[in-house]
N, C-alpha and C positions, 0 to 999 in steps of 0.2 A: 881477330875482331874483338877476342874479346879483352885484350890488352886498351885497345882502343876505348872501348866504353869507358873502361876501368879512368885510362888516361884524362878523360874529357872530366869525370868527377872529381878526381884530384885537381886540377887545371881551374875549376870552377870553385873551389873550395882555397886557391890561394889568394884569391885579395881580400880572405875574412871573412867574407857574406856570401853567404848560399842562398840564394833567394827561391820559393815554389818554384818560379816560372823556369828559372834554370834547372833544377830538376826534372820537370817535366818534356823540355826540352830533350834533356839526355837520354831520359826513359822514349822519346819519342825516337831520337836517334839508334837509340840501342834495338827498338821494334825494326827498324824499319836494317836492321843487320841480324835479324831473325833472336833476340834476346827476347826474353819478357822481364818483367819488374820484378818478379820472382827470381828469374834467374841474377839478374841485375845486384839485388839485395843478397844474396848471396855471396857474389863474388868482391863485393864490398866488405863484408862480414869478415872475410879470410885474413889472418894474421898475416903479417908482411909481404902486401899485397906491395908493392914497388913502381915507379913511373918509367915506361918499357918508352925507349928512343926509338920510332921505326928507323931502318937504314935506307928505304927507300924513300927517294925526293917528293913522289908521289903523294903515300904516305903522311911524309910531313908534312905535307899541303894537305892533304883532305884533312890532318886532324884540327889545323890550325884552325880550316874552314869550319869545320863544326864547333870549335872552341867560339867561334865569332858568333854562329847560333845561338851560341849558349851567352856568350855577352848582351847580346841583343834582344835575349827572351823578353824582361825585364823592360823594353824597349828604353833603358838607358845605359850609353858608356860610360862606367868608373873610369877615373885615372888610373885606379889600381889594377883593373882590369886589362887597360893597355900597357902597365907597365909589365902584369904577368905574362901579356901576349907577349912583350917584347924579348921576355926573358927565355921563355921559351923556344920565339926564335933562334936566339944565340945557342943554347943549348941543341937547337937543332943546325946547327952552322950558318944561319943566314947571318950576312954582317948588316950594321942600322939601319941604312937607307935602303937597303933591301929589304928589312922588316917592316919599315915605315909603309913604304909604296905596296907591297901583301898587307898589309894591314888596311890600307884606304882600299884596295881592290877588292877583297875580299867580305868588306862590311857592303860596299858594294852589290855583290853577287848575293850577300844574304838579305839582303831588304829586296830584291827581288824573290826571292826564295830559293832559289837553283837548286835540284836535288844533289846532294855529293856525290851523287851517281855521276852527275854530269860537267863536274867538274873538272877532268883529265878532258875531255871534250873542248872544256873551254881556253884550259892552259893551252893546247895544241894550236887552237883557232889564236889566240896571241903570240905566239910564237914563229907563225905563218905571219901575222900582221906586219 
């Protein structure tokens, strides 16, 4: 988990701008994966801290999903910010149109707010569809 937090600020901090609300976002995501802002600020602090590739498919979905969180704090999408999504993707093996259609789905599920808890829940329920 806590590669994860770590991931989501790096993630947020590549199209340039770091905006409060994305911070706050992360710091919210990191609470609610039992961190605090303390802890958070810490592990930020750390000399060659590195961007950890989960291996699970899962994984790289829930972080993507809170990466779109984190897009969305701000309640606007950069281009740059989709082009970080995008790259990410690929770095995590999705090929374009695959990144594309997770990336409309997913900003989707976050303007509703869907907890990441619930997210394997919903990949399932599409999968069945």
């Amino acid at each position: 988990m806590k590669n994860h937090v770590v991931n989501l600020y790096m993630i947020a901090l590549s199209d340039g701008h770091f905006a409060p609300e994305e911070l706050e976002t992360i710091l919210k995501i990191g609470e609610e994966k039992g961190f605090t802002k303390e802890d958070f600020e810490k592990m930020i602090a750390q000399p060659g801290i590195e961007f950890y590739i989960p291996e699970e498919f899962m994984e790289k979905v829930k972080l993507l999903y809170d990466f779109v969180k984190v897009i969305l704090s701000d309640e606007k999408i950069e281009d740059e910010e989709v082009r970080s999504f995008m790259r990410f993707c690929k770095k995590f093996g999705f090929e374009e149109e695959q990144s594309n259609a997770l990336f409309e789905w997913l900003v989707e599920l976050a303007k509703q707010d869907l907890p990441t808890e619930e997210l394997e829940k919903e990949i399932k329920k599409q999968i069945q569809d």
